[in-house]
C-alpha positions as CSV (number, residue, x, y, z in Angstrom):
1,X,120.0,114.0,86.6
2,X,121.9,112.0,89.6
3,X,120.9,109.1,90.6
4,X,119.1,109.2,94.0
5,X,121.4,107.7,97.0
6,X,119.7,105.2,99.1
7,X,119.5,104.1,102.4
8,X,119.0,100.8,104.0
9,X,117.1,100.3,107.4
10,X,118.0,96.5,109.1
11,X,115.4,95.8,111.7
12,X,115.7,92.4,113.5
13,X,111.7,92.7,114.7
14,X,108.9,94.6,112.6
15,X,109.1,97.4,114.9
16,X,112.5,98.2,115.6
17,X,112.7,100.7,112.8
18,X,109.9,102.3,113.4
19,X,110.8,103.0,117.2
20,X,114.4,104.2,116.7
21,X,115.1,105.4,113.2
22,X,112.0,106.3,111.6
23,X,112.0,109.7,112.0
24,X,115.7,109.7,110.4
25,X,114.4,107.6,107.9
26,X,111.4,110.5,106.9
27,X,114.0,113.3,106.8
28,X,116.4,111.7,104.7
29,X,113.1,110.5,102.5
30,X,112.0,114.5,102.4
31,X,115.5,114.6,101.6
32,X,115.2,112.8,98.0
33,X,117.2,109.3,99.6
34,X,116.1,106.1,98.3
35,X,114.3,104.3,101.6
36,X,114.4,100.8,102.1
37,X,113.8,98.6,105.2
38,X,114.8,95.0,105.8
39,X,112.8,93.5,108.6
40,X,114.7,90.0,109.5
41,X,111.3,88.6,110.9
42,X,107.4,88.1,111.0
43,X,106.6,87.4,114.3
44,X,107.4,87.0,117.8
45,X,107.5,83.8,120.4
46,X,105.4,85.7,123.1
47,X,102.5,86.0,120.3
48,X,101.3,82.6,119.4
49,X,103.0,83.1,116.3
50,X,100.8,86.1,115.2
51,X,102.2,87.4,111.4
52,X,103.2,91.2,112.1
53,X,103.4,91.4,108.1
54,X,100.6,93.2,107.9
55,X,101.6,96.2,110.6
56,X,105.4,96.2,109.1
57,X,103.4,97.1,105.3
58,X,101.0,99.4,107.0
59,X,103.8,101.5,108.4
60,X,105.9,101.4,105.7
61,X,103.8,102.6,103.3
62,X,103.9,105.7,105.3
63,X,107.1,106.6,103.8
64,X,106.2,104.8,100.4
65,X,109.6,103.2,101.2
66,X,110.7,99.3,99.9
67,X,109.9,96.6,102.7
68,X,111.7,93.3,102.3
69,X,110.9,90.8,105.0
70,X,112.3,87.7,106.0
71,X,111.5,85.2,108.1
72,X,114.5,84.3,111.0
73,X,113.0,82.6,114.3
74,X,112.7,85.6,116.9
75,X,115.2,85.0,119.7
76,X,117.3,82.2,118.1
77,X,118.9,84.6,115.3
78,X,122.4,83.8,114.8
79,X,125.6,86.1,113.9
80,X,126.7,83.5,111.5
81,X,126.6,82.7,107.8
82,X,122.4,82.3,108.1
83,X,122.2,85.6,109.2
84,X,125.3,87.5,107.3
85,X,123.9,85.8,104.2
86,X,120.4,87.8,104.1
87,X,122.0,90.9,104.8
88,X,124.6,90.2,102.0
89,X,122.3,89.4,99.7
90,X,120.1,92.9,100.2
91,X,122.8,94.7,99.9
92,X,124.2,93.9,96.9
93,X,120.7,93.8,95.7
94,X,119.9,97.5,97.3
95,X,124.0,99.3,96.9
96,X,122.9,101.2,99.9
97,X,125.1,104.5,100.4
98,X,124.2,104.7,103.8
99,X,123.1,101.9,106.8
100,X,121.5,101.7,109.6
101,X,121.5,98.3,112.3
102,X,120.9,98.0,115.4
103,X,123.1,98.3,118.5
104,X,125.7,95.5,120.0
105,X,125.5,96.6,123.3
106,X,122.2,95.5,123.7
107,X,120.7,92.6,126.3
108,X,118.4,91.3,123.2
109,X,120.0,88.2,121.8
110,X,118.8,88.9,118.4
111,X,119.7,92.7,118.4
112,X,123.4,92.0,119.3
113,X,123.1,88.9,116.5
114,X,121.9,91.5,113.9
115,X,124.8,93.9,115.0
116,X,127.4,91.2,114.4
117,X,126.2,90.0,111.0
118,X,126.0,93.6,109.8
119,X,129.3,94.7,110.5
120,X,130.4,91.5,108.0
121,X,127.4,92.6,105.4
122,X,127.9,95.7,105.4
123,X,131.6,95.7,105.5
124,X,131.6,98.0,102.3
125,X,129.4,100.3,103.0
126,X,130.8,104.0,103.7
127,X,128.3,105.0,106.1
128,X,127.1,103.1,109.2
129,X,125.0,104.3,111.6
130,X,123.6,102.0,115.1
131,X,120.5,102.9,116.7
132,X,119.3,102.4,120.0
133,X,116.9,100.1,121.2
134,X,114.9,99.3,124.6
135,X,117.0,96.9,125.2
136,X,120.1,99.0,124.6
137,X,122.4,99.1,127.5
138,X,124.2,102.2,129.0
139,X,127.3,101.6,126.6
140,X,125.2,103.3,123.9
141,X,126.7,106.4,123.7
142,X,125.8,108.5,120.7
143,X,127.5,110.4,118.3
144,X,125.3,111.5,115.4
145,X,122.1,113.2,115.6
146,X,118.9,113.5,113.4
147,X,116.7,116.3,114.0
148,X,113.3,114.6,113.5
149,X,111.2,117.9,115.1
150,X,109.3,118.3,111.3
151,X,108.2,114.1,111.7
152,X,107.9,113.3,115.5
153,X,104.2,113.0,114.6
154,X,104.7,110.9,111.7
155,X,107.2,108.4,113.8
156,X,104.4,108.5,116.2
157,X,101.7,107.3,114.0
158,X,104.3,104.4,112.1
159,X,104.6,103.0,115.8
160,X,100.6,103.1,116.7
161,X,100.7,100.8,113.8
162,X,102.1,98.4,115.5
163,X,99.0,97.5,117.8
164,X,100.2,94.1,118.7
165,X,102.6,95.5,120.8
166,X,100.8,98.4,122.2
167,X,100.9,97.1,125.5
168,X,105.0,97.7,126.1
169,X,105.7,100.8,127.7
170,X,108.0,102.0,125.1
171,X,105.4,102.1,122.3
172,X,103.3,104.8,124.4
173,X,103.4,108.5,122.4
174,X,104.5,110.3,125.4
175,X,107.4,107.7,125.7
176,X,108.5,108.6,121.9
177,X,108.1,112.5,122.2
178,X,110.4,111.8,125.6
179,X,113.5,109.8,124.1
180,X,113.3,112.5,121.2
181,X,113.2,115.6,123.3
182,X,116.1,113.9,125.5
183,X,117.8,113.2,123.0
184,X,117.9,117.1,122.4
185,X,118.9,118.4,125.4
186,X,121.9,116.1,125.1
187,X,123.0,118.6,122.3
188,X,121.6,122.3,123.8
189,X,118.9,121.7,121.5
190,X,115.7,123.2,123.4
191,X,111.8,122.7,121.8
192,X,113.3,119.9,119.2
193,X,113.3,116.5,119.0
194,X,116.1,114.4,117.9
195,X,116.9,110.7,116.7
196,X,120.5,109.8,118.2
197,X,123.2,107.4,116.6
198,X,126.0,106.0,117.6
199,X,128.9,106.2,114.0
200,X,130.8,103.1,113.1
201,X,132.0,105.4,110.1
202,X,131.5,107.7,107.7
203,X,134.0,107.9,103.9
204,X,133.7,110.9,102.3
């Protein structure tokens, strides 16, 4: 039997997968793909320093996927060797076939760190997909797409987890269902919902 290829999920906050690859990340799970997620921190500055640990398990565990979180100061991540170093060290720990990082065109000073250090981690890696954030500015201009339709509700309930941060306007469900369906109708795709990605590359 083959060995099951795996896939690699780089969050820089606990919710950042949840909100813009977690439907991808259930189909390719459905699809027999190794899952694993690497969340870069625990908390965030606004909070008082609440631990999100807890909410990153909770939605994980959703997918029965591998969570491995770390614990970089939110806003004051770095592109440098801090940051390269963690990502290194998961993926040669993980041998991911296929990533997935957040955008560079983004007004988030940790997302467009993340981004940076990637593209040195992950240098090796044959596929490479970015995601898009809240954040993202309108120089994300996608190139992939992920129908999600069969797991819209599932990427639903993985962000509801995430309760501390109910209160932003992008957590809401009708603000999920809204990217996804957009998303669709970028790509003539009526009653679906879709997860869109911009391709650093692809080596078949």
């Amino acid at each position: 039997m083959s060995q099951l290829k795996k896939v690699l999920a780089i969050g820089p906050h606990p919710d950042d997968i949840e909100l813009w690859c977690f439907g991808t990340m259930c189909r390719l799970a459905n699809e027999w793909y190794e899952i694993y997620f690497l969340v870069l921190s625990r908390w965030e500055w606004w909070s008082n320093g609440i631990d999100r640990t807890e909410e990153a398990r909770a939605s994980s565990h959703l997918l029965n996927c591998t969570l491995y979180i770390e614990d970089l100061p939110d806003r004051y991540m770095t592109h440098g060797q801090d940051t390269i170093s963690i990502i290194e060290k998961y993926v040669a720990q993980i041998s991911p076939d296929i990533v997935f990082i957040p955008s560079g065109n983004d007004v988030h000073q940790d997302h467009r760190a993340v981004f940076q250090a990637s593209l040195v981690a992950v240098r090796m890696i044959n596929e490479v997909y970015v995601y898009q954030s809240p954040s993202t500015t309108t120089n994300f201009h996608p190139t992939a797409y992920f129908d999600i339709t069969d797991y819209i509700k599932t990427k639903i309930q993985a962000v509801r987890i995430h309760s501390s941060q109910g209160w932003k306007v992008y957590m809401a469900d009708r603000a999920i269902e809204w990217l996804a369906e957009y998303r669709a109708f970028d790509i003539f795709r009526n009653d679906r919902f879709m997860e869109a990605f911009e391709l650093i590359r692809i080596i078949k």
